[in-house]
C-alpha positions in Angstrom: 18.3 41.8 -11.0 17.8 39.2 -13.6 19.5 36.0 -12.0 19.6 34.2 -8.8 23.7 34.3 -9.1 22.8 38.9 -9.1 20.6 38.1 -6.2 23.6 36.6 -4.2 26.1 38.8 -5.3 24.0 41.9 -3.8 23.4 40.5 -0.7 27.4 39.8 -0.2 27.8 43.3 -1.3 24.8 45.2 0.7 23.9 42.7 3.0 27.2 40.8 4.4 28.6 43.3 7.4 25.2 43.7 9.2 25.7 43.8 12.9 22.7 41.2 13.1 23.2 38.5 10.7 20.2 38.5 8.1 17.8 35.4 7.5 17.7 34.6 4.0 14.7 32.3 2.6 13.0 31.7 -0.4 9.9 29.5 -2.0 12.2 29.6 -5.1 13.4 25.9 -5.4 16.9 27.1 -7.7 18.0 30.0 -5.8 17.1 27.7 -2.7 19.8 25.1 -4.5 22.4 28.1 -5.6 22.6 29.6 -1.4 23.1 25.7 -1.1 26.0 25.8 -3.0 27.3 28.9 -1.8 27.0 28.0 1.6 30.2 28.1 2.5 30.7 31.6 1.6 27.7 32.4 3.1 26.8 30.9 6.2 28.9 33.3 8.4 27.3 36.7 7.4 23.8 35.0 6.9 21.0 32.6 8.4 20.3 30.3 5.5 18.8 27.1 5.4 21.5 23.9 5.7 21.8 20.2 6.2 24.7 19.4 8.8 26.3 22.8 7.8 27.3 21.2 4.7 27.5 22.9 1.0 25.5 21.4 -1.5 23.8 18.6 0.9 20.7 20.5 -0.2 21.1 20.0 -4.1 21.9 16.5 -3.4 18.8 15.8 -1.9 16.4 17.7 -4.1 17.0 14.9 -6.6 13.2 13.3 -5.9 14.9 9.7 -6.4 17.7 10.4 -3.6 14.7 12.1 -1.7 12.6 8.5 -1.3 16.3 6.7 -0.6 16.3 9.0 2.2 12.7 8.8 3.5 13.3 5.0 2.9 16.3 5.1 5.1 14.7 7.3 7.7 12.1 4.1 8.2 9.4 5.6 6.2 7.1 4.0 3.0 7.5 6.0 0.1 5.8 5.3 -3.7 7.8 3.3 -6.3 9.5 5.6 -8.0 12.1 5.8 -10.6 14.2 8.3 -12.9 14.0 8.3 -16.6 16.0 9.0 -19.1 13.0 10.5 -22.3 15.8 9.8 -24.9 16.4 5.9 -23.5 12.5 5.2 -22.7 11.6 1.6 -24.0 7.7 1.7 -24.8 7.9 -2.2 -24.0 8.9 -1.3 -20.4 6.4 -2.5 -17.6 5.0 -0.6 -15.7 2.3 -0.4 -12.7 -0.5 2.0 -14.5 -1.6 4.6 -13.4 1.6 6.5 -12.8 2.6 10.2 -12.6 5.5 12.3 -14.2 7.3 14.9 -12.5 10.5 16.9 -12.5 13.1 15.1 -11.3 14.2 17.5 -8.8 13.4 20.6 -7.5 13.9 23.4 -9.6 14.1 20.8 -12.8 11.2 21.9 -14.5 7.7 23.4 -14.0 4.9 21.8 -11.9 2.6 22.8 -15.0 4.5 19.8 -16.7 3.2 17.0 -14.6 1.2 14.4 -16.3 -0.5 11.7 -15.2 -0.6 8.7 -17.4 -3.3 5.9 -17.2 -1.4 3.9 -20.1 1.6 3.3 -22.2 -0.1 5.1 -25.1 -0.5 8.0 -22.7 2.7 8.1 -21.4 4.2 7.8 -25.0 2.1 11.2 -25.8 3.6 13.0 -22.4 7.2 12.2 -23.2 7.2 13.5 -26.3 5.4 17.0 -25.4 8.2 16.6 -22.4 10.7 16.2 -25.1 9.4 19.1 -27.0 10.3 21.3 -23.9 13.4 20.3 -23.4 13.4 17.6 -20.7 16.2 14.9 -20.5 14.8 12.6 -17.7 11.6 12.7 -15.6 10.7 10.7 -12.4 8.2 8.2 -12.8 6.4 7.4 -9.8 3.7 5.0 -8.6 -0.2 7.3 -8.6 -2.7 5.9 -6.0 -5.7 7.0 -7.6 -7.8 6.5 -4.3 -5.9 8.8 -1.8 -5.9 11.6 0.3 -3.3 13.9 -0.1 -2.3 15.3 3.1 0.2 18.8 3.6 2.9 19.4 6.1 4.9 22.4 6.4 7.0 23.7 9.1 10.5 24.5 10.2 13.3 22.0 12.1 16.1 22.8 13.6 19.0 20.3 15.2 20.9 23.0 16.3 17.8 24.1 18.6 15.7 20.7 18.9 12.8 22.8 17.0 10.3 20.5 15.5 7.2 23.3 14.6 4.6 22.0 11.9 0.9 22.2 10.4 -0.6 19.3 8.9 -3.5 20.5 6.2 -5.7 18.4 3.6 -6.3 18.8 0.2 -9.8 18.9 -1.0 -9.7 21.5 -3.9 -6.4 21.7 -5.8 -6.0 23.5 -9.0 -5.3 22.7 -12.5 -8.0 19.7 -10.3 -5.7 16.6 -12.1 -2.2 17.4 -10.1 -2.3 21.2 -9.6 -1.4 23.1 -5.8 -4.2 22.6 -3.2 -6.7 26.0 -3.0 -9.1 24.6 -0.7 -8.3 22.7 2.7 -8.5 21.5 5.9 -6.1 21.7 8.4 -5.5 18.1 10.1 -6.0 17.6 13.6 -6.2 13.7 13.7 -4.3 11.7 16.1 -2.8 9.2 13.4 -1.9 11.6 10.6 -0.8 14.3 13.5 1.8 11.2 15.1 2.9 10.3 11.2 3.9 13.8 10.6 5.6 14.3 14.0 8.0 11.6 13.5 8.9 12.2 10.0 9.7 15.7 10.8 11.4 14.6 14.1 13.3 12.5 11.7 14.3 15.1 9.5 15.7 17.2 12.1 17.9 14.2 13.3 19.5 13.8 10.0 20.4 17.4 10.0 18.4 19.5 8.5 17.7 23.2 9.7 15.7 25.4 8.0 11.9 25.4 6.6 10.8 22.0 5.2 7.3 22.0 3.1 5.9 17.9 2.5 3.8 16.3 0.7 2.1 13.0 2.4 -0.4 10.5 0.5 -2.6 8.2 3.0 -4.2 5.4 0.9 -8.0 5.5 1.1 -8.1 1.9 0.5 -5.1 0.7 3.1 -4.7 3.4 5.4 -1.2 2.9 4.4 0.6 6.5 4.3 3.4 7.3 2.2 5.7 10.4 2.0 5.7 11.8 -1.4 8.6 14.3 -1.5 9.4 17.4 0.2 10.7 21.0 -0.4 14.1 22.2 1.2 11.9 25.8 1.5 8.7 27.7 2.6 5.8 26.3 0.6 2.4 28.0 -0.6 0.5 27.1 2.3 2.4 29.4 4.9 -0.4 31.7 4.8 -2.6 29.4 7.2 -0.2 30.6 9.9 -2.7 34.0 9.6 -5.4 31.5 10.6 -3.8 29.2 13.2 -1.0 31.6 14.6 2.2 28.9 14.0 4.6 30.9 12.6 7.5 28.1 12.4 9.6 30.1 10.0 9.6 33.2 11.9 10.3 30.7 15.4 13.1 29.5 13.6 14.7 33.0 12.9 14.1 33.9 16.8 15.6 30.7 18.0 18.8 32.3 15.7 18.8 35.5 17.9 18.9 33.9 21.3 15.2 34.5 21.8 12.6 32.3 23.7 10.0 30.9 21.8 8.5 28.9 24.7 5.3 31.7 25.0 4.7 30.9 21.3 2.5 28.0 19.4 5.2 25.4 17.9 2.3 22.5 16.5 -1.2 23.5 15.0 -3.8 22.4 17.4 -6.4 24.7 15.9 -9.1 23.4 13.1 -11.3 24.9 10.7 -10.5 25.8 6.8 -8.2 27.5 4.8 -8.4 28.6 1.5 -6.1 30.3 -1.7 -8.9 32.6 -2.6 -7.0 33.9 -6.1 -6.3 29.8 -7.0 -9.3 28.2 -6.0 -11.6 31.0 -7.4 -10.6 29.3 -10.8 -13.5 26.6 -10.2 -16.0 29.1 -10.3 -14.9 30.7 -13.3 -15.0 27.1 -15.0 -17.9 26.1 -13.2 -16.7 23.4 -11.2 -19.0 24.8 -8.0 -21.2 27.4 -7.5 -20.2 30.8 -6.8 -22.8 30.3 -3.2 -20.2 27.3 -2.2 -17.7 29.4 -2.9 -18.8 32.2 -0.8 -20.1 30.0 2.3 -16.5 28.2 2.0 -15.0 31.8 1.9 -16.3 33.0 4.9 -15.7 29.8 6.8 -12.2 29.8 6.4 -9.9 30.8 9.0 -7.0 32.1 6.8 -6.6 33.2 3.1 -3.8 33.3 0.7 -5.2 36.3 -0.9 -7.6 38.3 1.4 -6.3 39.5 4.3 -8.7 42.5 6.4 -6.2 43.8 8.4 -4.6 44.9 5.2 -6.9 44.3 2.1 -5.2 47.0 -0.3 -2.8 44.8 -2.3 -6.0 42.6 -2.7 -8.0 44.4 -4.5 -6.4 44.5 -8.0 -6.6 40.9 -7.9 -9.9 40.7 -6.8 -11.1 42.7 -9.7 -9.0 40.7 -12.0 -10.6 37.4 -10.5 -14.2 39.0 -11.3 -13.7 40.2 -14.6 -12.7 36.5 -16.0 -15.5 34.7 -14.0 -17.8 37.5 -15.8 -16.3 36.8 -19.0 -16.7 33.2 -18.8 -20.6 33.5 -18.3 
């Protein structure tokens, strides 16, 4: 299958008279936005992922401007933020430097393509490589430079009152400028933990039902925190569950099948480290740490994204690979 629309046309066609109706998810931010759309065709052969049962609520809210209305609404602080439109941009517009440029909305582009811009002459440089790839309009939001970017991912429900989250903390991320946390630690403070627990209480009271994956920035200098935007979908951190044993995805499927989830963990309470081995290996290779920190770090986290021992084979081509570019770079 080379599309998202072949992808929905097989499970109609395969999938669609099961005597159990089939959950379907994805970390995919487009095919996540096309199920949205077909929801209505959808929704009574399959489990899918909805806000207020409604089609297309989902693609109207992935739009990261609509997003902070929404978190704004909700009673939240969220970063100034604004869309632009590359072909329309005034280089005498004022702005509040440093800011960073992102896809507009999910899907819209490639996380590879975020810039952040310290200047007007900067920002003039990144929309016209933006340009160059075919981007019509960008968000533009507000970069606290001094900040700790905090990680929520989970699953709400409405329907079932299920609020199930963990909170983690970035200290590696790469590309290191604005690239996907490798390294963190999961988040067992009071403040942050209460923060979280009412935005996603929040979200589940508007309507949403489904997996939710959330970005949160606390500023080191305020202690102000702000919600950055958020992912109608699983996100890359779900592999931490390995470590802490809070499957909210899979508690939101068995809520769906009538089954009690009362004997199972609904909130991380459990701290330590996790780690994206096959990501954050890339600071070795460029000598950002030393391969010892890498190793003690390793073997203190709890859960991997990579490595897994109870079922190492798939790892080990990617292991090899990993080693044979950190021995090339030497």
């Amino acid at each position: 299958m080379d599309s998202g629309k072949e992808a929905i046309d097989f499970l109609i066609e395969q999938f669609s008279e099961e005597k159990e109706k089939p959950c379907v998810t994805t970390p995919v931010d487009y095919i996540v936005q096309m199920l949205d759309e077909k929801f209505e065709v959808l929704y009574s052969k399959f489990i899918l992922q909805n806000i207020n049962n409604k089609e297309g609520e989902i693609t109207y809210y992935s739009n990261k401007l609509r997003q902070t209305e929404l978190t704004r609404r909700l009673g939240f602080n969220s970063l100034a933020s604004e869309i632009i439109i590359l072909n329309e941009f005034d280089e005498n517009k004022q702005l509040d430097f440093p800011i960073i440029l992102k896809p507009a909305a999910c899907g819209e582009g490639s996380k590879d393509d975020i810039v952040i811009c310290k200047n007007m002459s900067e920002m003039v440089t990144a929309i016209d490589l933006l340009k160059k790839k075919n981007y019509r309009r960008i968000l533009c939001q507000k970069y606290l430079e001094n900040r700790t970017e905090i990680i929520a991912y989970g699953a709400v429900s409405k329907n079932f009152e299920l609020v199930s989250y963990t909170v983690l903390k970035n200290i590696r991320q790469w590309p290191e400028s604005y690239g996907v946390g490798s390294y963190g630690a999961l988040v067992l403070d009071q403040h942050i933990q209460e923060f979280v627990d009412k935005f996603y209480h929040a979200i589940m009271q508007f309507g949403y039902d489904g997996s939710l994956d959330t970005d949160i920035f606390m500023d080191n200098d305020t202690g102000n925190m702000y919600v950055s935007e958020y992912n109608w979908r699983p996100g890359g951190r779900n592999y931490t569950s390995l470590g802490t044993e809070v499957y909210s995805i899979v508690l939101w499927y068995l809520l769906y099948n009538n089954i009690d989830i009362s004997k199972y963990k609904i909130i991380n309470k459990k701290g330590g480290y996790t780690m994206n081995d096959s990501t954050d290996f890339n600071h070795v290779i460029n000598g950002k740490i030393t391969l010892k920190q890498w190793k003690k770090e390793f073997k203190e986290s709890i859960a991997h994204g990579l490595i897994f021992k109870e079922d190492i084979i798939p790892a080990i081509i990617p292991v090899v690979s990993m080693i044979k570019k950190w021995i090339k770079k030497r």
